[in-house]
N, C-alpha and C positions, 0 to 999 in steps of 0.2 A: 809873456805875462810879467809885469813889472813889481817891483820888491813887495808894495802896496798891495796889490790883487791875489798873493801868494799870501799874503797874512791875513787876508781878509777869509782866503779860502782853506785857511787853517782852523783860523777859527769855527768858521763854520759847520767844519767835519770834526771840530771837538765838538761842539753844539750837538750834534749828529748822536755823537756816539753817551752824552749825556742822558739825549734824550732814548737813544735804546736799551742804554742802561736801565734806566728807568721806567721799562715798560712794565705794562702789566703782567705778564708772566714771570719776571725777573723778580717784581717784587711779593709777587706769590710762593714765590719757593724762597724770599730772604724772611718770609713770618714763617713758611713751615720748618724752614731750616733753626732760625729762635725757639718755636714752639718746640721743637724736636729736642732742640737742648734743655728747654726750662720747665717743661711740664715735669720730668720725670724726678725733679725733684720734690715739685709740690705733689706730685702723688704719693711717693716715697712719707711725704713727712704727713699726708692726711691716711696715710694708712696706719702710723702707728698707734698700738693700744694704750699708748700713755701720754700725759703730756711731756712738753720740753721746758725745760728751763735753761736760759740764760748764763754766759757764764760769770755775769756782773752778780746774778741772783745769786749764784751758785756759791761763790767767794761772800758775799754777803751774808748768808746762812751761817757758812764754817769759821768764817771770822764773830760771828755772835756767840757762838759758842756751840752749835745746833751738832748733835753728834749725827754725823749722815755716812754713808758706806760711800764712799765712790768704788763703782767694782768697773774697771776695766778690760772690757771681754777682747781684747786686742790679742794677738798672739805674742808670747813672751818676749821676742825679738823686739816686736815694736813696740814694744811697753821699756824694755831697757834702751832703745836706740836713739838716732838722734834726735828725735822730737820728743822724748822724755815721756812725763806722766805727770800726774796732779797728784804735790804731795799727800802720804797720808792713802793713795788709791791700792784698791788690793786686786791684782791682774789675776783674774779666770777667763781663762780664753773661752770664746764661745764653743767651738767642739768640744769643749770638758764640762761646759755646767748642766747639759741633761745629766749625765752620769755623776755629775757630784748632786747636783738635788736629788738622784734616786739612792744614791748613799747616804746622806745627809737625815731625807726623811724628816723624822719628828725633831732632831734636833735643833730643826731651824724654825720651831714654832714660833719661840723667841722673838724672832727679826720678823717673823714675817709683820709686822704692824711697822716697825724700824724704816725711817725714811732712806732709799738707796736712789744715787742716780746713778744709773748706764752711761758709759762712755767705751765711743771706738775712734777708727779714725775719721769717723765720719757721721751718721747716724744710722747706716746698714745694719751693720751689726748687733748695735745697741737697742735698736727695737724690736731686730729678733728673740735679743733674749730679755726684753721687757717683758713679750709676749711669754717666754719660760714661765717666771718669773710668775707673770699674775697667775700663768695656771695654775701655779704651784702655792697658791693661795697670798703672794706676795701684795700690798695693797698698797702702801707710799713710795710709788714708782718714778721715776721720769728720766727723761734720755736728756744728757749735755745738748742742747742745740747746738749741731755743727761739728761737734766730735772736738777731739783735738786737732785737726784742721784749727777748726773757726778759733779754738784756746790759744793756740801759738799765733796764730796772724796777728790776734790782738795784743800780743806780749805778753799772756796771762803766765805767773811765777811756773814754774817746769822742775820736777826732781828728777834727776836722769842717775841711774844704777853703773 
């Protein structure tokens, strides 16, 4: 077989393997395999009980003068550690705030009209206790879309303890 017919029939068996790449079974499990990855976020975020806000919005509000809670239900570690926190944010971990609203009680008549957004490091946790929160007759709610994940990617300012 001479140099020519050898690269001819190289090529060919890449062609080949292009094309089985590309079959239909191959590309049926490369959408289930996407879906599998990306649905569960958009579930995630159409299940929570409150809206999200932005964190362009969110620095826009607090830069206006708008007095808002940021309550950081992260555990204390990663409220001090290296991804910091939003100045100004007050960390209650999420396994402490059933027990602090049953303690709390009437004292937190006050707040509960008080605009607060939730933040974790993600938006798990912060919808969990959205949801506390509104049962607990809480009404100007909303989760940081993205957590502080999505805050630090963007550079947004960070206090670290």
């Amino acid at each position: 077989m001479s140099r020519v017919d050898a690269g001819k029939a190289g090529l060919y068996a890449l062609a080949m393997d292009w094309k089985s790449l590309l079959s239909t079974e191959n590309l049926l499990f490369a959408g289930a395999l996407m879906l599998a990855l990306i649905v569960p976020q958009y579930i995630r975020r159409m299940m929570l009980p409150v809206p999200e806000i932005g964190a362009a919005a969110l620095l826009a509000r607090i830069g206006n003068g708008e007095d808002i809670l940021v309550l950081d239900v992260r555990t204390p570690e990663e409220f001090k550690g290296e991804t910091g926190h939003i100045a100004g944010a007050v960390n209650l971990p999420l396994n402490d705030l059933k027990n602090r609203l049953s303690q709390l009680g009437d004292q937190l008549a006050d707040y509960r009209s008080a605009p607060v957004v939730l933040t974790c490091r993600t938006i798990s946790r912060a919808g969990t206790a959205a949801g506390l929160l509104k049962n607990a007759g809480f009404s100007d709610l909303a989760v940081l879309s993205g957590g502080m994940a999505r805050w630090c990617r963007e550079n947004r300012p960070v206090s670290k303890i």
